[in-house]
C-alpha positions in Angstrom: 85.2 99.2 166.5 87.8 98.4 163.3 90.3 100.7 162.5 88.6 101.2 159.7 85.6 102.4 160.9 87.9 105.2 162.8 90.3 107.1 161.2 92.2 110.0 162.9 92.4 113.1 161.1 94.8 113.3 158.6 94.9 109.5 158.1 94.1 108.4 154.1 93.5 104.8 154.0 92.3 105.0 149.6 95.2 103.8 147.8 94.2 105.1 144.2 95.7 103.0 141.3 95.4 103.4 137.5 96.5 103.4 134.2 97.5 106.4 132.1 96.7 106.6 128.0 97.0 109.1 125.6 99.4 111.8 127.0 102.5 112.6 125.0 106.3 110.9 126.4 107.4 114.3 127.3 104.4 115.4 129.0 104.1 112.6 130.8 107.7 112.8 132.0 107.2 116.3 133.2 103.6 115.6 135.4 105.3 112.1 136.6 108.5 114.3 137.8 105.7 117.0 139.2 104.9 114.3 142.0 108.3 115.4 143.7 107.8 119.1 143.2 103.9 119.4 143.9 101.2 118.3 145.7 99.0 117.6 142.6 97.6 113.9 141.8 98.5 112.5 138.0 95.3 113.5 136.7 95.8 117.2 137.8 98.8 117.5 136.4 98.3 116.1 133.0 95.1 118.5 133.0 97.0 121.2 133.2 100.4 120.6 131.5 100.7 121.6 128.2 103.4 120.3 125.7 105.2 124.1 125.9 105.0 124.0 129.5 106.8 120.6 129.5 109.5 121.6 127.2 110.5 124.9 129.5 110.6 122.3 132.9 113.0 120.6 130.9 115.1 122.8 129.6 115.7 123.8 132.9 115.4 121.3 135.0 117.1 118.6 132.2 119.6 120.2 130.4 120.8 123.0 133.2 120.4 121.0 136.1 121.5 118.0 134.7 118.9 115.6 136.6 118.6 113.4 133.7 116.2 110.9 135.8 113.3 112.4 134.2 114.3 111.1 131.1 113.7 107.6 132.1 110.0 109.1 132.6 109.5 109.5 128.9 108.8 106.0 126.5 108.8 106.4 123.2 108.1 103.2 120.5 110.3 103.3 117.0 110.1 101.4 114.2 113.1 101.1 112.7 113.3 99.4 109.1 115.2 98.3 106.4 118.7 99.1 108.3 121.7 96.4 108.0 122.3 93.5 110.4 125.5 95.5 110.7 124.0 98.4 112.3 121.2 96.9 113.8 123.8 95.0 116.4 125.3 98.4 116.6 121.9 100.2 117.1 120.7 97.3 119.8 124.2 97.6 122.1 122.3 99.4 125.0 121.9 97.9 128.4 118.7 99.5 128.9 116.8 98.3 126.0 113.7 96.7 124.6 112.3 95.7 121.3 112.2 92.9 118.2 114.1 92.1 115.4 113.3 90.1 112.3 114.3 86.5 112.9 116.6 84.6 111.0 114.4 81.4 111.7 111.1 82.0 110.5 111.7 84.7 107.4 113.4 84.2 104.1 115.6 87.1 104.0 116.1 86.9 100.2 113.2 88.9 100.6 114.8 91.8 102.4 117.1 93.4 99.9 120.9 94.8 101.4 122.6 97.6 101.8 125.4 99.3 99.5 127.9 101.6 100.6 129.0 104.7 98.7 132.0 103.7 96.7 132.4 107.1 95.2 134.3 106.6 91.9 136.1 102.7 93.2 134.0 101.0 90.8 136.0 98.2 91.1 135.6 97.5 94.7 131.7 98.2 94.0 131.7 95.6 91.8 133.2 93.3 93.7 130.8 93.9 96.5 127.5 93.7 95.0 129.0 90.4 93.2 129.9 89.0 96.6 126.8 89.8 98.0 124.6 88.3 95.4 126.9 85.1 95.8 126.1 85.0 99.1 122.4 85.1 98.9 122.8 82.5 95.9 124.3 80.4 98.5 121.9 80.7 101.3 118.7 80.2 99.4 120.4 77.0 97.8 121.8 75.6 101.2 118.5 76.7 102.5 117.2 74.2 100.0 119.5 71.3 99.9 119.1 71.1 103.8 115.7 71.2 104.1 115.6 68.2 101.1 117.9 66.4 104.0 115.4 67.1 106.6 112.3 65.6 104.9 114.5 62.3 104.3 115.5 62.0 107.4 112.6 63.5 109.9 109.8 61.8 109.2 106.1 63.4 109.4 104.3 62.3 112.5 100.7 61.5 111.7 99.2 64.1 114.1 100.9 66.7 112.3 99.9 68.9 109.6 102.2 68.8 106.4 102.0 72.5 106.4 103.2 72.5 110.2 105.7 70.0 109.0 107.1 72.0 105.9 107.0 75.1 108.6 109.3 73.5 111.1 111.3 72.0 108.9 112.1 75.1 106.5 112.7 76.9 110.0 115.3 74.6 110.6 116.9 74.6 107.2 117.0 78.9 108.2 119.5 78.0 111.2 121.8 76.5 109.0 121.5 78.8 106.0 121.1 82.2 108.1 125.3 82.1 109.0 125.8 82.8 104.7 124.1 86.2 105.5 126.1 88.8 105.4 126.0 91.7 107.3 124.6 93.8 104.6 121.6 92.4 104.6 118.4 94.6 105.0 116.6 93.7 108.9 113.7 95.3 110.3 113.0 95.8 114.4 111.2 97.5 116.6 112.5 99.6 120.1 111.0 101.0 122.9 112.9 102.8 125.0 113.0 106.2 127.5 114.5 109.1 126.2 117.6 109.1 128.2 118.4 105.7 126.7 117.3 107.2 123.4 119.6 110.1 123.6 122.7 108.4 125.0 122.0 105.6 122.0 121.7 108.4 119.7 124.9 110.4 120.9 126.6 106.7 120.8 125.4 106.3 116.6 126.3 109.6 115.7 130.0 109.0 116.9 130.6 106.2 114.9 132.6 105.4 112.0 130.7 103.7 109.5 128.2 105.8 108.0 125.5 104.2 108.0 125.3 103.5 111.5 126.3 107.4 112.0 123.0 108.3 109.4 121.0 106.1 112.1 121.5 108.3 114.7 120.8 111.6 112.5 117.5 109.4 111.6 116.5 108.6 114.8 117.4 111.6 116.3 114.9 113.4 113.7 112.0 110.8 114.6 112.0 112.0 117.8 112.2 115.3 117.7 109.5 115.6 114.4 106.0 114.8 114.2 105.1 110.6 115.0 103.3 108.4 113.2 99.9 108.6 114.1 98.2 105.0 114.0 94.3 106.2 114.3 95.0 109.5 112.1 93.0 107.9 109.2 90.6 107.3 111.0 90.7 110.4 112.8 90.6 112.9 109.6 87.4 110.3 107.9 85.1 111.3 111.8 86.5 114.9 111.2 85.7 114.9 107.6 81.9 113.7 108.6 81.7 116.9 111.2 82.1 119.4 107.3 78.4 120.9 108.0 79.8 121.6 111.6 83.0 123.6 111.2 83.7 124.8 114.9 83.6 120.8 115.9 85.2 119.5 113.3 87.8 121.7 114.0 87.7 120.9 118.3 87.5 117.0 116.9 91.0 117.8 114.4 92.9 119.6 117.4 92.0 116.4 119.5 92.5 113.6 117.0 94.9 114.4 114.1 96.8 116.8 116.0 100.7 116.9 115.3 102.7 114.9 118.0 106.1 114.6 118.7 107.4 112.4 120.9 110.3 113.9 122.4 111.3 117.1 120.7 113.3 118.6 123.7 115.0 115.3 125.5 117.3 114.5 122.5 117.1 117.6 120.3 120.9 118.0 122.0 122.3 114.7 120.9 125.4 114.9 119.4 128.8 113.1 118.7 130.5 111.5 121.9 133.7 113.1 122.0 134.2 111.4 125.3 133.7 108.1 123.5 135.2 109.2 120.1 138.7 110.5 121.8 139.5 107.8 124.3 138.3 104.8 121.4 141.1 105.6 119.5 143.9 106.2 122.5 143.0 103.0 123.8 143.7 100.9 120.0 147.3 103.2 120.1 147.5 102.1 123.4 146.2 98.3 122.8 149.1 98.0 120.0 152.2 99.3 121.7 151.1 97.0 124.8 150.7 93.6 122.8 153.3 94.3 120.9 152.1 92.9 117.6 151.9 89.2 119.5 150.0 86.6 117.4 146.4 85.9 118.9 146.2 82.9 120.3 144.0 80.4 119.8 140.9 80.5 122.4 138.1 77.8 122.9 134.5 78.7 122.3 134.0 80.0 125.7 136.8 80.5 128.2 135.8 81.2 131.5 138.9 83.4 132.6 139.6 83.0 136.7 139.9 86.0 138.5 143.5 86.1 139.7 144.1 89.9 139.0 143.2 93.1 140.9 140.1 95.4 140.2 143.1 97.8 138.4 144.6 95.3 136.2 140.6 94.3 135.2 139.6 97.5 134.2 143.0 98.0 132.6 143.0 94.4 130.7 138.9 95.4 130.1 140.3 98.5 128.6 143.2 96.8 126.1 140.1 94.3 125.3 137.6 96.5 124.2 140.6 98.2 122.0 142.2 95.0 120.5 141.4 91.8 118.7 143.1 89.7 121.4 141.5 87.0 124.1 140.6 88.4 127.7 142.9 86.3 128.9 146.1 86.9 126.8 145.0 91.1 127.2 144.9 90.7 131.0 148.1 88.2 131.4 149.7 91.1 129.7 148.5 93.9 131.7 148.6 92.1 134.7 152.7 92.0 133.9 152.8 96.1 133.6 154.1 98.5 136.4 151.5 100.0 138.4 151.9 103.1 137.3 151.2 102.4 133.6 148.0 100.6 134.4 146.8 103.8 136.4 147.5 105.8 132.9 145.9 102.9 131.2 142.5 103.6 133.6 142.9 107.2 133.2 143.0 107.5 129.7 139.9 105.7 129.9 138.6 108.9 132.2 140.7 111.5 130.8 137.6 113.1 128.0 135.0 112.4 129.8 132.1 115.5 130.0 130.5 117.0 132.9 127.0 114.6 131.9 128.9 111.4 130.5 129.1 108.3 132.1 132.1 106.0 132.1 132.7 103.6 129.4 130.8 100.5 129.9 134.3 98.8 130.5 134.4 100.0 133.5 131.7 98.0 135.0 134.3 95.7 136.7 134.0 93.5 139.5 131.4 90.5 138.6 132.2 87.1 139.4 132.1 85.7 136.6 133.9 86.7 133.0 132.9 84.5 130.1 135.2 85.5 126.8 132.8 84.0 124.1 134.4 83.7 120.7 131.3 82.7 118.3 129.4 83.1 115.0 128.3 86.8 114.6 124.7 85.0 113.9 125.0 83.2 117.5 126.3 86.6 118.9 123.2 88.1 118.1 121.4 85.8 120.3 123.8 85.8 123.3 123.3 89.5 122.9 119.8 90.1 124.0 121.0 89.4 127.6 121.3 93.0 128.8 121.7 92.0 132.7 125.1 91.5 132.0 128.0 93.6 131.1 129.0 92.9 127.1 132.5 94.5 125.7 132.2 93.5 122.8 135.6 93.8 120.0 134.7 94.8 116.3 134.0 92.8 113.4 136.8 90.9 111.9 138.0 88.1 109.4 140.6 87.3 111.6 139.0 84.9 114.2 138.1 83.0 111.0 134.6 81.3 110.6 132.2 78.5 111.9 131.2 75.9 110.2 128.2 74.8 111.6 127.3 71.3 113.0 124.3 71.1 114.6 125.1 67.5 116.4 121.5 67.1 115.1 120.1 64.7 112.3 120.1 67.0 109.0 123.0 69.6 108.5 125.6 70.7 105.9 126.8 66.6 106.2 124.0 65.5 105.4 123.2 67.8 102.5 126.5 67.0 100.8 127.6 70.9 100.5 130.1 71.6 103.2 132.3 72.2 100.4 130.3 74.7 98.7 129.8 76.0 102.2 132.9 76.9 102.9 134.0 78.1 99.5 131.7 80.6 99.5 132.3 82.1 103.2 136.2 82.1 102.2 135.3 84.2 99.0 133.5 86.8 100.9 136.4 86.8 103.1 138.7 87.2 100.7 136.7 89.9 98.9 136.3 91.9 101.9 140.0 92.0 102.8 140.2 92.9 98.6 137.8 95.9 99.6 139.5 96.9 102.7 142.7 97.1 101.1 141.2 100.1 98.7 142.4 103.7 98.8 138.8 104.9 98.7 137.3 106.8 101.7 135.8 104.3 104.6 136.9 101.0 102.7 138.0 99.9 105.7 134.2 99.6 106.8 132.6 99.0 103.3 134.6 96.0 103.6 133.0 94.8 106.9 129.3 94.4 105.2 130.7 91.1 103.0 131.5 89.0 106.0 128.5 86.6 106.7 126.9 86.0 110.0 129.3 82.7 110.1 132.2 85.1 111.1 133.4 84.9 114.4 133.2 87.8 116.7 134.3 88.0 120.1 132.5 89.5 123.1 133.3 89.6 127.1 130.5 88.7 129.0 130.6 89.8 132.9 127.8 88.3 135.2 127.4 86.8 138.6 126.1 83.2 138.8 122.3 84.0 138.8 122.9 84.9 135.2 125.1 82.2 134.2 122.5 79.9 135.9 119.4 81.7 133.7 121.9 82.1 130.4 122.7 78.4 130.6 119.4 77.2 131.5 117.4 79.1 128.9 119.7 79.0 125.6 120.4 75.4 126.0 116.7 74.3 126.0 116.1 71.8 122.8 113.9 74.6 121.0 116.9 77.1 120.5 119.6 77.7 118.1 122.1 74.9 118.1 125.0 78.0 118.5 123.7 79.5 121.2 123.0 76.1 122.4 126.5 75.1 122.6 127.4 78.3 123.8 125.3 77.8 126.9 126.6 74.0 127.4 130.1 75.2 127.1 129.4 78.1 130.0 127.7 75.0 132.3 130.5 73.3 131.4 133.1 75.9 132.5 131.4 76.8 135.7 131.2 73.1 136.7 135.0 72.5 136.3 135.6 75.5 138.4 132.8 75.8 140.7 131.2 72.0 140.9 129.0 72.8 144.2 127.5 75.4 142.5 126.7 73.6 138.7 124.9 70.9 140.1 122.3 73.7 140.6 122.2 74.5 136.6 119.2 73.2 135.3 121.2 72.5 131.8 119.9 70.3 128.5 123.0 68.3 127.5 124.0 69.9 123.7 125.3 66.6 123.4 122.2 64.3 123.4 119.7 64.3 120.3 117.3 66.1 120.1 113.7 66.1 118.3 113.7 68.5 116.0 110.0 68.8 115.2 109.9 70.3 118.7 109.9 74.3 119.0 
């Protein structure tokens, strides 16, 4: 006799397994977070929760018991459009995070328009603005041209492939080029799915910013959440509702089951507001940041700079801290915290504790402890593609003309060179450079930040990336492969590179493509 022919009382040998479709984020939080309150199977629950019944369980359990687990329960899809590059890196600086954004390789972004600031009555600084915008876009479509000319005289057509294919790849590679003359006011699109305690700490995060924009974002997405959703079979819902007219008790069953209002999360994040937490202690630690450096020069710092751990946990958080605060290198911000008396460092760590809430977590800098610590000083366009790697812990410093600009060489066989218009290049990023200090320098309210949406994606922006080596084996692997960016590219060699002078047992494992070899460039 089997085991299974016997079963002793009691004994349940039917594993049940299926998919769920159809109920609302919050409801479906509330019957998943049933399963450790009540006996009830999924089905039972759903059947009968309704959406007022959900929003008292979280009122109470949520928002007066604090167990904000039941959050992560809840999934809710945004489409978030025409929005800045500028505040979509800002929007998309979440750890637990998942979505698209428009790419830089395979759309023209003439196409997508930009955004302008409110000058109020500096017309002047206006002008300048829109002028150095428009300059900038001049600039990319032309480059965009004058490489792609240098592509098609240098990478000829193989037979087996269509022209159209041809003209495709090619124009996509002409983009990688031309995308770091963007600047940051330019219009993106992207989509985000994400649970609603994500969602609310994101939204808390936006709506304590300073630029305005990004601070209108969070208002905006707050308000998504919390009204009605867009509905994508609604149409079609109201025209099978409109056909039920000669019927009017089921047409109006069918309207309260198909074109019914829904709203995604109207009680997780109807509480989001500014981080005071993250507000207070941001600007202590730039006071702070400036009376420890001392108004030291930066120094200069190599693409990646793999900074050895010779510190204590204290002086790390303290240096990650100063970092997060300043402009300056890991490295010069922890040489000089690692010289301060212990007992400034602990006020250093405090401050970094002293506002936080009952329900706020710690800043993000004080994830401390990995292995590895790669300060990566690169195009904001690059950044953007080192920045989708969310296993790792990213400090990353605000924008800023003073780390200068790349100018990028793709070591392939068609570039600026080759195109004869490094010149022009260059001319045009230090215009927008010098217009946005011009801007910055204004009396008028949030110039400082106006001033910010001129620099183009060739800037350089500096980010600290923690990890252990499982990470700097995938990072490397994966963003050096021939079909990627040539900026991330390097930026993965030079991480191989780093590891291998200071761990060499371990690089031989690294699975890297040498950024130094040619590549075919018809390949994607």
């Amino acid at each position: 006799m089997s085991s299974e022919s016997f079963l002793p009382e009691g004994a349940a040998n039917q594993t049940d397994v299926y998919a769920v479709h159809g109920a609302d984020p919050e409801v479906l939080a509330y019957a998943m977070a049933k399963y450790s309150r009540s006996a009830l199977s999924m089905k039972e629950s759903l059947a009968e929760i309704s959406a007022q019944r959900a929003e008292q369980f979280l009122n109470t359990f949520y928002f007066q018991y604090g167990h904000r687990s039941i959050a992560d329960l809840a999934h809710i899809a945004f489409a978030i459009e025409r929005l800045s590059l500028l505040a979509a890196i800002v929007l998309v600086d979440e750890q637990r995070w998942d979505g698209q954004e428009r790419s830089t390789r395979y759309q023209n972004f003439m196409k997508s328009g930009w955004y302008f600031p409110d000058f109020g009555q500096d017309s002047a600084s206006a002008k300048l603005y829109a002028s150095t915008v428009q300059n900038l876009f001049s600039a990319y479509q032309s480059t965009t041209a004058s490489v792609q000319d240098a592509l098609r005289q240098r990478v000829a057509r193989p037979e087996a492939m269509k022209p159209e294919a041809y003209e495709r790849t090619l124009r996509a590679r002409a983009f990688d080029v031309a995308r770091y003359l963007l600047p940051l006011a330019t219009n993106t699109s992207l989509g985000q799915i994400v649970n609603a305690r994500t969602l609310e700490t994101q939204v808390s995060r936006l709506l304590s910013h300073p630029i305005a924009e990004v601070r209108q974002l969070g208002e905006k997405l707050r308000d998504a959440a919390t009204g009605a959703a867009w509905n994508v079979n609604a149409a079609a819902g109201e025209k099978f509702v409109a056909k039920l007219s000669t019927q009017p008790e089921l047409a109006e069953e069918a309207a309260s089951l198909l074109t019914r209002e829904v709203r995604t999360a109207p009680t997780l994040v109807k509480y989001a507001v500014p981080n005071e937490y993250l507000i207070q202690t941001r600007n202590l630690l730039e006071q702070i940041a400036r009376e420890t450096m001392q108004g030291a020069d930066i120094a200069p710092a190599p693409l990646v700079d793999l900074v050895e751990r010779t510190e204590s946990l204290e002086v790390e958080l303290a240096a990650t801290l100063l970092y997060w605060g300043s402009d300056y290198s890991y490295r010069q911000v922890r040489d000089a915290a690692a010289g301060l008396p212990a007992a400034r460092i602990n006020e250093i760590i405090e401050t970094g504790l002293r506002h936080r809430g009952r329900h706020d977590e710690a800043l993000r800098a004080f994830h401390a402890g990995a292995a590895l610590r790669f300060d990566i000083l690169m195009d904001v366009g690059g950044f953007r593609d080192m920045h989708r790697h969310r296993r790792v812990t990213q400090i990353k410093q605000g924008f800023t003309a003073v780390h200068g600009y790349e100018t990028p060489h793709s070591g392939d066989i068609a570039g600026l060179e080759e195109a004869g218009i490094v010149h022009d290049y260059q001319a045009a990023v230090e215009a927008a450079h010098e217009a946005s200090a011009t801007i910055a320098a204004a009396s008028a309210p949030e110039a400082a930040s106006s001033a910010l949406y001129v620099l183009p994606l060739a800037t350089r922006l500096r980010c600290l990336f923690k990890m252990d080596f499982a990470e700097a084996q995938y990072i490397s692997e994966l963003r050096s492969a021939p079909a990627g960016h040539f900026s991330y590219r390097k930026v993965a060699w030079e991480m191989y590179l780093a590891v291998q002078r200071q761990h060499p047992s371990l690089a031989k494992h690294i699975r890297v493509t040498d950024f130094t070899q040619p590549i075919d460039l018809l390949q994607r």
